[in-house]
C-alpha positions in Angstrom: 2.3 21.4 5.7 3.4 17.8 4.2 2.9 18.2 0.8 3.2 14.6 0.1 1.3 13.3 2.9 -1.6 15.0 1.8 -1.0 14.1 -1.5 -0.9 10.4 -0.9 -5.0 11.4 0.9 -5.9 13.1 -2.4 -4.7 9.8 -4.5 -6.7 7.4 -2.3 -9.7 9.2 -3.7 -8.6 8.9 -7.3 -11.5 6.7 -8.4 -11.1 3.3 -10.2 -11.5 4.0 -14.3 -11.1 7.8 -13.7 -7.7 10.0 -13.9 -6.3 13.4 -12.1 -3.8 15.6 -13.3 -1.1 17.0 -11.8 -2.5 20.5 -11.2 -5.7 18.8 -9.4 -4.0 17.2 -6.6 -1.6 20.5 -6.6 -4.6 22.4 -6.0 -6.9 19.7 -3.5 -3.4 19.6 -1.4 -3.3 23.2 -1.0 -1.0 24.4 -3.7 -2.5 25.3 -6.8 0.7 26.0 -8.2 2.9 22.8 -7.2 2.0 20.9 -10.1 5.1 20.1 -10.9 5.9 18.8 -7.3 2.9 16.5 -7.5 5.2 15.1 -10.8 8.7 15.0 -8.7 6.7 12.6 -6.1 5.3 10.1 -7.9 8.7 9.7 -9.7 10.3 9.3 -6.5 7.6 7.8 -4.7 7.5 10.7 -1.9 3.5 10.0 -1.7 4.4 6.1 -1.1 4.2 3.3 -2.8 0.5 2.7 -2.8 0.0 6.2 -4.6 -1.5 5.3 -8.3 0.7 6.7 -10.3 -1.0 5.9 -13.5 -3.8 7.4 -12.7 -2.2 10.6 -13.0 -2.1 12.5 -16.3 -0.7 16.3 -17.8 -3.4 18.9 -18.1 -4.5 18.1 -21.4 -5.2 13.9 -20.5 -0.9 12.7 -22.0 0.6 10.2 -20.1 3.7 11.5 -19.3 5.0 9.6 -17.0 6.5 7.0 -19.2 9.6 6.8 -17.7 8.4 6.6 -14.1 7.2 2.8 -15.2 8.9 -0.2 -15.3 8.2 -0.8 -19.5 7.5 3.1 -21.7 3.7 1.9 -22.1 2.8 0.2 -18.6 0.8 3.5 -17.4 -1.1 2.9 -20.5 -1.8 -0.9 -19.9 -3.0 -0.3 -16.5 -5.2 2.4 -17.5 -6.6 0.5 -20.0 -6.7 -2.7 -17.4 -9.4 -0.9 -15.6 -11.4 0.1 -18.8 -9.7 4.0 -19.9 -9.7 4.5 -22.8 -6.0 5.2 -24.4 -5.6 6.7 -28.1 -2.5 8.1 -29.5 -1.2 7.7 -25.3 -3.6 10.0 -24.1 -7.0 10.3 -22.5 -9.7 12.3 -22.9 -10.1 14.3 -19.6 -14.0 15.2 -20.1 -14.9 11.5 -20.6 -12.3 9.4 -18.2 -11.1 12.6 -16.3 -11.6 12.4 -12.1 -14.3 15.3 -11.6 -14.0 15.5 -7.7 -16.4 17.4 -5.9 -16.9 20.0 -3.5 -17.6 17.7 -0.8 -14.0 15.6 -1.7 -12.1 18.5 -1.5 -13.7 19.2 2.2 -13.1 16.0 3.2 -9.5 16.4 2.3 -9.5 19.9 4.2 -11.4 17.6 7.0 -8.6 15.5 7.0 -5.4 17.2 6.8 -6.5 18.9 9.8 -7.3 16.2 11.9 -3.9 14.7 10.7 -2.0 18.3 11.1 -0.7 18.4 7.6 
C-alpha cells in the first residue's frame, strides 16, 4: 500500500468550506491509526503539492499546522477565504467539519484498487 498516494485521493474529496482531521484520512486510507503520518505528509508534502493542507485540522477542530505555512496564521486565512469559520484558531468540527460518507469511503476503496495502492 502507498500511504500517501491514497492520501493525496482522500484530500481531492475534502470539500470546499469543510475540514478533515488527521485521523479521518488515517482511517479512509486504510490506517486508522496513522494519524500522525497523515501530519508528517502534509509537512513534507509526501501527498503532493496540490494536497489542501489547510483543510486539515487535530481531532478536536485546532489548526495545528501553523508552521507547515508560509506566515503562523495562513491556514487560518485560507480557511476563512472560503467562508470557515475561525475563533480562538480553531473550528468547530460539527458545524464546518467534512462528514464523508459511506459511499466516499467506497469510492476511495474503488479506487485504490483500480490504482493498486
Amino acid at each position: 500500500m502507498d500511504f500517501y498516494k491514497r492520501l493525496a485521493l482522500a484530500g481531492e474529496l475534502i470539500p470546499y468550506g469543510k475540514v478533515a482531521t488527521y485521523g479521518q484520512l488515517a482511517l479512509l486510507c486504510g490506517r486508522p491509526r496513522n494519524s500522525r503520518q497523515v501530519g508528517r505528509a502534509l509537512s513534507r508534502e509526501l501527498a503532493g503539492k496540490k494536497f489542501p493542507a489547510y483543510r486539515v485540522v487535530n481531532s478536536q477542530g485546532f489548526l495545528s499546522g501553523a508552521s507547515s505555512f508560509e506566515t503562523p496564521d495562513m491556514q487560518k486565512r485560507l480557511l476563512q477565504a472560503e467562508g470557515v469559520v475561525v475563533r480562538d484558531n480553531r473550528v468547530d468540527l460539527k458545524v464546518w467539519g467534512w462528514k464523508n460518507t459511506m459511499d466516499d469511503a467506497l469510492f476511495l476503496c474503488k479506487s485504490f484498487e483500480e490504482r493498486g495502492i
